[in-house]
Each structure stands twice: as structure tokens, then as C-alpha cells.
BANU-384251 format. One record per residue (C-alpha): x, y, z. Coordinates in steps of 0.001 Angstrom, whole numbers, padded with zeros to 6 digits, always signed. Example, Ala and Ser with C-alpha at 12.3 -4.5 7.8 and 13.67 -1.06 7.14 Angstrom:
2
+012300-004500+007800
+013670-001060+007140
***
This chain:
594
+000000+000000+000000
+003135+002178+001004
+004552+001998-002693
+001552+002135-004511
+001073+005375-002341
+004139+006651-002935
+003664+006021-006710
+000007+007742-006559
+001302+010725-005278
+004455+011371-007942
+002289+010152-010679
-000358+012386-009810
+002097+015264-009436
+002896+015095-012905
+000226+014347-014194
-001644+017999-012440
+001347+019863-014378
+000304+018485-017308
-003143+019796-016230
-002022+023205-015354
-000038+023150-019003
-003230+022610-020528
-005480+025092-018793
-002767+027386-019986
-002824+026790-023473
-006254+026887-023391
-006497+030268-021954
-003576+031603-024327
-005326+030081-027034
-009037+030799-026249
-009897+032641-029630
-008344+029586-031750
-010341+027111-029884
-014158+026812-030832
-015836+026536-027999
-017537+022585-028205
-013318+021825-028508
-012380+024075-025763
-014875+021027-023816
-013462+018161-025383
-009800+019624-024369
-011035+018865-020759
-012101+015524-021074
-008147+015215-021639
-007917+015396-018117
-009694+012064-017217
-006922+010585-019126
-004255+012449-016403
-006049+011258-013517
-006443+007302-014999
-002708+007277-015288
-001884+007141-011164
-004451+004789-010491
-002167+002619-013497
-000470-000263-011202
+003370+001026-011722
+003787-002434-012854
+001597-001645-016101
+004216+001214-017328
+007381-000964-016050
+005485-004014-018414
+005444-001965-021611
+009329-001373-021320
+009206+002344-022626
+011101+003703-019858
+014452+001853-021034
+013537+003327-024406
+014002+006879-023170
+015681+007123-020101
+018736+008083-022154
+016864+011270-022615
+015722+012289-019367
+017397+013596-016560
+018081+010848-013476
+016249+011885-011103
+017321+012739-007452
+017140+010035-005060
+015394+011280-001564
+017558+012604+000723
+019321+010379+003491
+022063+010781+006190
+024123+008699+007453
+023643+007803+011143
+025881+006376+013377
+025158+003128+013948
+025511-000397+012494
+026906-004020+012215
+029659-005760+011585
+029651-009845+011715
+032390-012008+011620
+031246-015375+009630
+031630-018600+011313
+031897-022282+009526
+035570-021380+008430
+034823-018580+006160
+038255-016721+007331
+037597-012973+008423
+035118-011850+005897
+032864-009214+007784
+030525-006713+007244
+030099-003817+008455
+026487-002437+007286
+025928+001402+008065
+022821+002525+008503
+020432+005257+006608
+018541+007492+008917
+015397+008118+006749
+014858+011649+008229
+010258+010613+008307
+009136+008800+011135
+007993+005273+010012
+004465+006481+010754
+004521+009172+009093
+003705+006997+005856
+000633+005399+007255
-000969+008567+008538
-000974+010235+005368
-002718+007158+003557
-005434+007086+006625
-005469+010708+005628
-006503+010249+001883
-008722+007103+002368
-010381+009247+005513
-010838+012317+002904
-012312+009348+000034
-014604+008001+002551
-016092+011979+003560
-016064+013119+000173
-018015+009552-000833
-020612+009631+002243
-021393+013471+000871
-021804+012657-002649
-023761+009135-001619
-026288+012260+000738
-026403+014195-002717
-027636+011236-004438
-030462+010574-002092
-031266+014207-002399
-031492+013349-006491
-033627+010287-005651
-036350+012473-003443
-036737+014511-006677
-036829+011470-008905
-039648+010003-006742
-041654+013187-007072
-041144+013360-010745
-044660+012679-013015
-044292+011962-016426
-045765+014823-018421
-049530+014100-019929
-049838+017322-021468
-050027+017202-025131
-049099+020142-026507
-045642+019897-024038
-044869+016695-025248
-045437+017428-028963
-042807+020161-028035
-040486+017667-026650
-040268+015846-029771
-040007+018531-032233
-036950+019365-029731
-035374+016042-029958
-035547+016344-033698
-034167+019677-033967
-030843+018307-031668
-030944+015042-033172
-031625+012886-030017
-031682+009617-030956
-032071+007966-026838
-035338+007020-024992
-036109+010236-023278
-038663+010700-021120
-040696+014248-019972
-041404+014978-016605
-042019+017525-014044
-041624+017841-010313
-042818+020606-007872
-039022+020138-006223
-036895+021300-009314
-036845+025384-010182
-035210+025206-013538
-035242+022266-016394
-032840+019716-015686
-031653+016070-017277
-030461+013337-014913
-030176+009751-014834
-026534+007762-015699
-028774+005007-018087
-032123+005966-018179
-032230+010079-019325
-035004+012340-017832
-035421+015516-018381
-037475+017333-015567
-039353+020957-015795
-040875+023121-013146
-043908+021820-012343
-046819+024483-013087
-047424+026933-015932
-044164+027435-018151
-043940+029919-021559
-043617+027376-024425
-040733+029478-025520
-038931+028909-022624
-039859+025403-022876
-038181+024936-026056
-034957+026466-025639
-034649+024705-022276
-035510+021379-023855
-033066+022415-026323
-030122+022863-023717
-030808+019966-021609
-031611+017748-024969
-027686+019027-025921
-026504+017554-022483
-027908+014423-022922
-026163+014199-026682
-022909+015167-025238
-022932+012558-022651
-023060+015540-019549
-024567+013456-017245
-022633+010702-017355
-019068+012856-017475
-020473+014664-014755
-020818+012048-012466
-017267+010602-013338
-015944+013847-012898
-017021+013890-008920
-015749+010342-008752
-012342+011629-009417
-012990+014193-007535
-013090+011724-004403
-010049+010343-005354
-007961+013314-005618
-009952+015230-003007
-006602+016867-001438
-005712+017968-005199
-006251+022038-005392
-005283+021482-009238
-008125+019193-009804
-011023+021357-008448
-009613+024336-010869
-009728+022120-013825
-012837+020511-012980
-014561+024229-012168
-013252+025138-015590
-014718+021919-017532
-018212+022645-015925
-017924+026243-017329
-016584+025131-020656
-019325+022141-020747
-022132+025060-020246
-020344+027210-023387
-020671+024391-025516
-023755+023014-024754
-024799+026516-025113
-022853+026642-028607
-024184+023318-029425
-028121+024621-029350
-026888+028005-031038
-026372+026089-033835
-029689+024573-034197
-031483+027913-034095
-031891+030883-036456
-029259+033803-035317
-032271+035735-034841
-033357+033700-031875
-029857+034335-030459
-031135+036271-028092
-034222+034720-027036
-032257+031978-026024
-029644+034404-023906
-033187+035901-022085
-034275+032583-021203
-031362+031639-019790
-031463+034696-017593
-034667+033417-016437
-032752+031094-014547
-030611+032917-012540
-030331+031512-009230
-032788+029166-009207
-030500+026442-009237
-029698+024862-006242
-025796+024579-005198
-024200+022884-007226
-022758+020573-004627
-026403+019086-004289
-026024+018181-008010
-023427+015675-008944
-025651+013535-011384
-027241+016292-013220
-027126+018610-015644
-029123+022188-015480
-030111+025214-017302
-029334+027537-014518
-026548+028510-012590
-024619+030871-010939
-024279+035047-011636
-020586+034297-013033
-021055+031745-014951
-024213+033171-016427
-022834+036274-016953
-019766+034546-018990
-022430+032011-020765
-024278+035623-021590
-021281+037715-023215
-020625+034449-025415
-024152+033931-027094
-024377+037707-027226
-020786+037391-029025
-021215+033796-030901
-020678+033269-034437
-021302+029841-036513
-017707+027964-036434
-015785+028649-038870
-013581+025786-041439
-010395+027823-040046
-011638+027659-036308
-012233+024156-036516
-008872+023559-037849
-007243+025432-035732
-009209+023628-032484
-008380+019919-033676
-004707+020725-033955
-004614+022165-030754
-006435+019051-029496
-003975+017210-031241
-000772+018441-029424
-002594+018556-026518
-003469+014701-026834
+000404+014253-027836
+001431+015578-024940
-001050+013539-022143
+000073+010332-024304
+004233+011480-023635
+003058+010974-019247
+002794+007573-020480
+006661+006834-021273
+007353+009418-018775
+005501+007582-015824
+006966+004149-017139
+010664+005691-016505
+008731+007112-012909
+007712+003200-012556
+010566+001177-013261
+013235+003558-011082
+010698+002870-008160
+010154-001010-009153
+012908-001781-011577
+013320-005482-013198
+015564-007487-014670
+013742-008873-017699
+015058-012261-018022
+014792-015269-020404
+016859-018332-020702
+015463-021937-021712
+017703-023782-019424
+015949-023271-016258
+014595-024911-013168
+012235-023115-010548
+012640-024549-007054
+010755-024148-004269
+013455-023227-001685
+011792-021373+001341
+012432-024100+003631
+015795-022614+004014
+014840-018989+004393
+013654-019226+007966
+010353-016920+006898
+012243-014450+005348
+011355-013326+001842
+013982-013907-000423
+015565-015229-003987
+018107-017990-004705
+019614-018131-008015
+022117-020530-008769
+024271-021047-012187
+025924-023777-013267
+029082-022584-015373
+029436-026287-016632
+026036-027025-017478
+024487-023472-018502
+021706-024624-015502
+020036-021552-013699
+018137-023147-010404
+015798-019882-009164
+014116-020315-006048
+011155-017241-006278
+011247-015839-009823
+009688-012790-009401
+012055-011410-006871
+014814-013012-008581
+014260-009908-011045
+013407-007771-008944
+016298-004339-008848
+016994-003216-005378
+019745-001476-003899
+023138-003966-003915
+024669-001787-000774
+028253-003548-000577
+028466-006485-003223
+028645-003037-005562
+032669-003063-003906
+033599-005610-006047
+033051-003121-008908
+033985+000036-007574
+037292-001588-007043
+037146-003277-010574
+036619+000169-012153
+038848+001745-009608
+042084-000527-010796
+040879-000404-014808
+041133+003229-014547
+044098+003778-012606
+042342+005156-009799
+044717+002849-007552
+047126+000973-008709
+046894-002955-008069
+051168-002912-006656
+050139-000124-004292
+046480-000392-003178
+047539+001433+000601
+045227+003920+001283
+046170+006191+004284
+042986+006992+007407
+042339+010627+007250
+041714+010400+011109
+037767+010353+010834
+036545+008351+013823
+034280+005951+012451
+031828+003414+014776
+033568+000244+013353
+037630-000100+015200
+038485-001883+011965
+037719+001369+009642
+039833+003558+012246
+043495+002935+009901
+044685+002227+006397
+043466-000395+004867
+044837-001756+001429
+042418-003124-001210
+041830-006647+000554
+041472-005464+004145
+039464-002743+002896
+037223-005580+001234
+037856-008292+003842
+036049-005278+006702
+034193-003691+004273
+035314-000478+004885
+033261+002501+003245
+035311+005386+003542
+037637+003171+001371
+035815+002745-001463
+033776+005899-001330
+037531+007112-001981
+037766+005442-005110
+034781+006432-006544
+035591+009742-005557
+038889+009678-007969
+036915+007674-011014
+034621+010887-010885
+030573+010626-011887
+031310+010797-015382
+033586+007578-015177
+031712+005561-012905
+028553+006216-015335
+030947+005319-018705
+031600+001451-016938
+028242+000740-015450
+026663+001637-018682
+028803-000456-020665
+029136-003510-018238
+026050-003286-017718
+025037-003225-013865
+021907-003007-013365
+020055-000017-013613
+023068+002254-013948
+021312+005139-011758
+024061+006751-009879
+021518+010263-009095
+022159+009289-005398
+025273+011070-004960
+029034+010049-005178
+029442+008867-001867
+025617+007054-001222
+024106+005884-004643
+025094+002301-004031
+023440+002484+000150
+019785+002130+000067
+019704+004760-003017
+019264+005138-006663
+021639+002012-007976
+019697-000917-008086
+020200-004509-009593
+018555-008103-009442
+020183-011538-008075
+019711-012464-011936
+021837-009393-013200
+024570-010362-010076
+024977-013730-011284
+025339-012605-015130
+028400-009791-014021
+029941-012701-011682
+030022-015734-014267
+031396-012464-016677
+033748-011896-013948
+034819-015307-013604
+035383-016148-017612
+037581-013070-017925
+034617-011705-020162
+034432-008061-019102
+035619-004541-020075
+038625-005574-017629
+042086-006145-018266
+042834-010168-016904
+045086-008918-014110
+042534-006660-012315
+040365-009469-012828
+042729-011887-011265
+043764-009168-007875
+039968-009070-007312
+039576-013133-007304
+042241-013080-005018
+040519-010537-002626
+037280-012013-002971
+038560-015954-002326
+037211-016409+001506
+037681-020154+002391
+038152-023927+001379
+036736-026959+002426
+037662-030519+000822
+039203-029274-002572
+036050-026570-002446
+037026-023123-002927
+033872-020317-001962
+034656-016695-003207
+032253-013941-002469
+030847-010432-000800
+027902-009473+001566
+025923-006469+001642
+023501-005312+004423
+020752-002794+003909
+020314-001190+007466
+017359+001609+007607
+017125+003429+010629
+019261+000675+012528
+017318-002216+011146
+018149-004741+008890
+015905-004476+005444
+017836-006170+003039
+020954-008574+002935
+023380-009874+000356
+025611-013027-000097
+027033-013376-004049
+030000-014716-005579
+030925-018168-006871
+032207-021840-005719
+035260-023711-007574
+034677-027521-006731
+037281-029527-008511
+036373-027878-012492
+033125-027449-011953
+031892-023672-010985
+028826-022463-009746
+027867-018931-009362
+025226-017593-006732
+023387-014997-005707
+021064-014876-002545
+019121-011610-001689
+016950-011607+001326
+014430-008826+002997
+012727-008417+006334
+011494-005899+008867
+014682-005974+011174
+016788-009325+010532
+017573-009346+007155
+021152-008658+006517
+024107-010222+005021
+024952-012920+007457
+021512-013767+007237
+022254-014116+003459
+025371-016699+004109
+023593-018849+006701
+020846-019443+003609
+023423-020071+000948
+025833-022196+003001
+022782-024344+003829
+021957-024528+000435
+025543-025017-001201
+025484-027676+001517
+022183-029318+000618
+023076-029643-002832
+026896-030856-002343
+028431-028113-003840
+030211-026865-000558
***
């Protein structure tokens, strides 16, 4: 509910600039917009608000956002400090002195904080819905005192009225002593419902005429949509100024629409009748399933200077109206790509496809932790993938990314593999083992961040981008800042990606020279056991002092015969990297490979 939240909330922020854009245009270009187009521009905005109620998973699905995220900007990942506290484990079953030391991100928003703003909104959606639900019942009372109209010469009026618009529906006549001014209502069945008692029959016909012209356009039913949205994005300012808008511009062209049907010297006989109506309608808050002649002073007044002012539309105007509508449809379609790029940095994946493959049910060994497995046989070409889904699933790698910030570090000259030494600047730091130098394999054997923060310091942005692009590792997004994008940030991967970079890694088969390949084997190698050699990194992602997420990757060398693994774990407070090597070593144990 959190993400989808989340996601709701940025989706619908672009989507009400894109709203804003258009009420602009629309404003700049009132006098090259007809008036019935000026309308249909609005309904553009139902398309806006659709979009964030679009599962994320929709946009990530259609695989647009990889298409163009060349083009955009990266976006800025949500500021984070660093707090000081943490981990660090020393592995048992004769792993050596392979430990990790996971710092954790203070997210700066109390964990409720999250949860009180959703009660918020669904509070607000249940309000707004008991009102409209009281508005409806109000609707009903007048339905109930509605009688269909017997009087001849009324109904014979009626018709001619529906001919004139070109009605085509079952529409029925009636009147009720509750109503003030003509109004149609009813989502399937149409009525349209005069003042009951004596009424001029010129009157009669031009409001039959402008309530007929609601039911063509569909008013009733847009209308009622429109406060349905309206529930949804209750807390949106935006939405209430388009919506306020639309009703105004549905008025003008429904006002347009019977302007056409009548001689220009009825123009004005029309404009009078509408007077007639001032303030006679009730608020419009009591009318969500209706359309009305009436309305307010400033609407009417606006409604007034237009059929004073209205000419037939011209070929030009037209013209002029459906291109706008054009580039103005253009531009709603672009949230589409734009909101899959939105999508897949929140709930990135690793689209993945390989015939050799066995699914395995493995949660026996994840002790209720949710979790993927993925396993590769270098011999056989064999993935085994214990939960599929999350096996593709990008999230944040935290320290398995060392292995290839030292990579790129060594490739680029960064630090040089004879002389790795890297001297403390004196920062105190929680961990003992970060407080002095540390070379390139005590720096990886304590996972010490300072260390390799360092090095990506001297690659620079520019280089760090250049090799993750072209290796490629995962979703490349380093927006989070030198020092943090690989912590709980922007730079995310799968297990399935971390397996494909480490049987790379193994085979020599990267963008790295053989002996930077062969230092980092050597600093990853962490223990043998009967001719068995296991290679590897953790990674912990701590939040706030708890354990989200943990890592265990690398690769075992049994006798000619390699496997590569990847096992990625996540929890409320326990999941972390040791965690991560309890489940693999259980597994690699289970299956014989170590």
C-alpha cells in the first residue's frame, strides 16, 4: 500500500502539471479554440487522472522507460544521512575474516509518518463519498416526485426538440414541484425534468433544447465521473480548478451546441431565457448527477457575453481547435513513457529469459524471510531460481557493488593494483576496523566505506557512469550522490543481473584487463573446504538501525566445476548479510556443492 502510495502521489504530481499546461494553453489560445473543442480539451484530463491509479507495474510491463531514459534527466534520489550506527559480523563455519560492516540510513520521516498520510486520503475518500452518496439521495427524493408529463401540446414540443438536436435515446418528460429550472439526470435511463406548473412554451423549447444538448454530449454521465475523481484526488487544489473550468466550458458548448440549431435571430431569445434562470439552481454541490439550465451570476454572466458574441464555427476555427487538441493529446500520451521511466526507477526489473531453467521451491531454508536464490551452473548453462519474481526484482546492492567500484577503480588507474595502501584521514568511524589504512583486501575483507567511497571519488561521476553503462550493472542510476548511490539509493540490480556480471567476472569476459580481474579473485577468495574453494561479498541494507535487506554473491570452484550464486533476502529488522550466508551455506550444503 506504502509503494503504490508513494507512486500515486508522484504520478499524480505530474500528471496535475500536465493539467495546469493545458489550462494554460487553453487560456492563451481561447480565440483559436471553438468553444464545443475548448470542452473536449477537458475531457483530456480524465486521461491524467487514470494514469496514477495505473499499477506502476503496467508502465514498467510496456518497457518504454528503457527506451528513453537516455533522454531524461536521473532523477534525485530522496535525501538520506548517514547515522551512526551499524553491524559488523564475523562469519563462522571457516569462512576466514570476511565481515561486514552495514551502516545505517537514517530516513529523516518517522515510520508512521507513511501510514498517517494514507489514513489521511482514504479518511478524505470516505467523507467526500458519504457526501456525494447524501447528494444522491437528495437526487432520488426529486426522482420520486417526478410525473411523467400528460400534457399534449408539451410533449409534442419535446419531440419537435429532440428532432431539432438530433436525439436519438429514450427520453422521457417529466415535471416535479421540487426542481426550479429544467434539468436532465439519470446515468442510463435520461429524464429531463421541468418546473412543475405553468411554463412559456418558448422557454420550454430552448430549455428542452439545452438539456436535450446535455444528454447528446454525454453531460450526465461525465459529470458524475468527474465527482468520482474528484473523491479520489480530493486533497488535489489542481483538480477542483480544472474541474470548475470543464463545468464552465461544458455550459459554453452546450450553449454553442443549441446556437447552432437555431436561427441567429433567436440568439437572443435563447440568452433571455437563460437569464430566467438565474439563481434558481440549487448549489451545485447538491447536483453531482445532473445537468441544469441555470446557474450561478458568473457563470451566467460569462455564458451571456458568449451567445451575445457567438458566431457559426468557422472551417479555419475548426482547424485550428483539432490541432490544438492534437498536441494537446500528444502531450497527455508522452506521461505515459514518462511515468513508465517514474515506474521502473521505483520497481525496476531485470527482464530475463533463458530456456535452461529450473524453478525450485526453496523457502524451507529462508527461515520466513522473503527472499531469492539463483544458482548457475558454469558447466552445465543450468540456472536453479528459487522465487522468480524477486529473482528480477532491482533493489539497492549496498556492498556487493565493492567488487566493482574496485574493478573500475584498478581499470582506470584510480589505484594501482602494486600499491592499493590507502592512508585513514583520522575520521573516527563506529567500526575499530575502519579507524586505519586499509589496502584493497582489508578494505574488502572489513568492508570499509570510507575506502571505497575514496575510489569512486577519484573515477569521478562521469567515469563511474561510462563502466556501469557499458558492463552493464543493473540499472546504472548513480543520481544518489558520489558517496551514497550504491546504500539504500538510486543504484539498483537483481540476483539475476549479479549472477550474469559474476560468471562475466569469472570467464575473464568483461571490459577488464585479466590482471585486475585476477587481484579481485584473489581478494574475494574467503575459504576452502575438501578441494572446495567459496569466493564472495555481503551487503547489508540497514534503515534506521534495522536490517531491510541482505546480500551473499559470488561463486564456488569444486574440482572444475563452478557455480555462481546470488542470494538476496528482505525483512522488517533481521535481514542482513549474514543472514544471506547462513541461507546459501545451507543450500551449497544441501546440494553438495560446498
Amino acid at each position: 500500500m506504502t509503494q503504490f502510495f508513494v507512486y500515486f502521489m508522484l504520478a499524480t504530481s505530474a500528471s496535475s502539471i500536465c493539467m495546469l499546461l493545458i489550462l494554460m494553453v487553453k487560456k492563451g489560445l481561447k480565440k483559436h479554440i471553438s468553444a464545443r473543442w475548448q470542452y473536449r480539451l477537458d475531457l483530456l484530463f480524465f486521461v491524467l487522472l487514470i494514469i496514477p491509479l495505473i499499477p506502476s507495474g503496467f508502465f514498467a510491463s510496456l518497457n518504454m522507460g528503457s527506451r528513453i531514459a537516455t533522454l531524461l534527466p536521473e532523477r534525485e534520489a530522496a535525501t538520506s544521512t548517514t547515522a551512526a550506527t551499524g553491524e559488523g559480523i564475523q562469519f563462522a563455519n571457516g569462512m576466514g575474516r570476511l565481515q561486514d560492516f552495514a551502516v545505517a540510513i537514517d530516513r529523516s520521516a518517522p515510520e508512521y509518518l507513511s501510514a498517517a498520510l494514507i489514513g489521511i486520503w482514504i479518511a478524505g475518500i470516505i467523507t467526500f463519498a458519504v457526501i456525494m452518496l447524501f447528494c444522491y439521495q437528495k437526487l432520488r427524493i426529486v426522482k420520486e416526485s417526478m410525473k411523467l408529463t400528460d400534457d399534449e401540446e408539451m410533449l409534442s414540443l419535446f419531440s419537435r426538440c429532440k428532432s431539432e438536436i438530433g436525439v436519438k435515446g429514450n427520453i422521457s418528460l417529466g415535471s416535479s414541484v421540487l426542481v426550479k429550472t429544467p434539468m436532465a439526470m439519470g446515468f442510463f435511463k435520461t429524464l429531463v425534468i421541468m418546473p412543475a406548473g405553468k411554463i412559456l412554451l418558448s422557454d420550454a423549447r430552448y430549455a428542452m433544447l439545452h438539456e436535450l444538448a446535455h444528454c447528446n454530449n454525454k453531460d450526465i454521465q461525465i459529470n458524475t465521473v468527474m465527482y468520482l475523481f474528484q473523491i479520489l484526488y480530493w486533497f488535489n487544489p489542481i483538480v477542483y480548478l480544472a474541474f470548475n473550468q470543464m463545468r464552465m466550458d461544458r455550459e459554453l458548448a452546450c450553449d454553442a451546441y443549441v446556437l447552432e440549431t437555431l436561427p441567429e435571430r433567436l440568439h437572443a431569445d435563447y440568452g433571455e431565457t437563460l437569464l430566467n434562470f438565474v439563481n434558481t439552481l440549487p448549489r451545485p454541490s447538491a447536483l453531482f448527477f445532473t445537468a441544469a439550465m441555470g446557474g450561478r451570476k458568473p457563470q451566467i454572466i460569462k455564458r451571456v457575453e458568449h451567445i451575445a458574441s457567438y458566431t457559426t464555427e468557422s472551417s479555419m476555427l475548426r482547424a485550428k481547435s483539432i490541432c490544438v487538441f492534437v498536441l494537446m493529446g500528444l502531450l497527455v500520451f508522452c506521461q505515459i513513457p514518462i511515468l513508465s521511466v517514474l515506474a521502473n526507477n521505483d520497481n525496476e526489473r531485470f527482464h530475463f529469459q533463458a530456456d535452461n531453467v529450473l524453478y525450485k521451491d526453496m523457502s524451507s531454508f529462508f527461515d520466513g524471510l522473503d527472499g531469492s536464490f539463483v544458482l548457475y551452473d558454469l558447466n552445465t548453462g543450468l540456472y536453479t531460481i528459487h522465487n522468480r519474481d524477486m529473482s528480477m526484482a532491482r533493489v539497492s546492492p549496498n556492498s556487493t557493488y565493492k567488487i566493482f567500484s574496485a574493478l573500475i577503480a584498478l581499470e582506470t588507474g584510480a589505484v594501482e593494483a602494486s600499491g592499493t595502501l590507502r592512508e585513514w584521514d583520522g575520521t573516527v568511524h563506529l567500526f575499530e576496523a575502519w579507524n586505519r589504512d586499509h589496502n584493497l583486501a582489508s578494505a574488502m575483507q572489513y568492508s570499509v566505506n570510507w575506502y571505497f567511497q575514496y575510489l569512486d571519488a577519484r573515477v569521478g561521476m562521469e567515469g563511474l557512469r561510462s563502466y556501469l553503462t557499458r558492463l552493464p550493472y543493473g540499472n546504472r542510476n548513480i543520481s544518489g550522490g558520489i558517496a551514497d548511490f550504491w546504500i539504500e539509493s538510486s543504484l539498483r540490480i537483481s540476483p539475476l543481473e549479479q549472477v550474469k556480471l559474476l560468471r562475466n567476472f569469472h570467464q575473464n569476459n568483461t571490459i577488464f584487463e585479466t590482471e585486475h580481474i585476477n587481484t579481485l579473485k584473489d581478494v574475494l577468495r574467503l575459504s576452502e573446504r575438501d578441494g572446495a574453494v567459496l569466493s564472495g561479498k555481503t551487503g547489508t541494507g540497514s534503515v534506521t538501525g534495522r536490517g531491510m535487506n541482505g546480500w551473499f554473491i559470488g561463486y564456488v570452484e569444486n574440482n572444475g566445476h563452478t557455480f555462481i550464486f546470488a542470494t538476496y533476502i528482505q525483512g522488517e529488522d533481521n535481514a542482513r548479510g549474514s543472514a544471506a550466508v547462513q541461507i546459501t551455506l545451507s543450500i551449497l550444503e544441501d546440494k553438495g556443492i560446498y
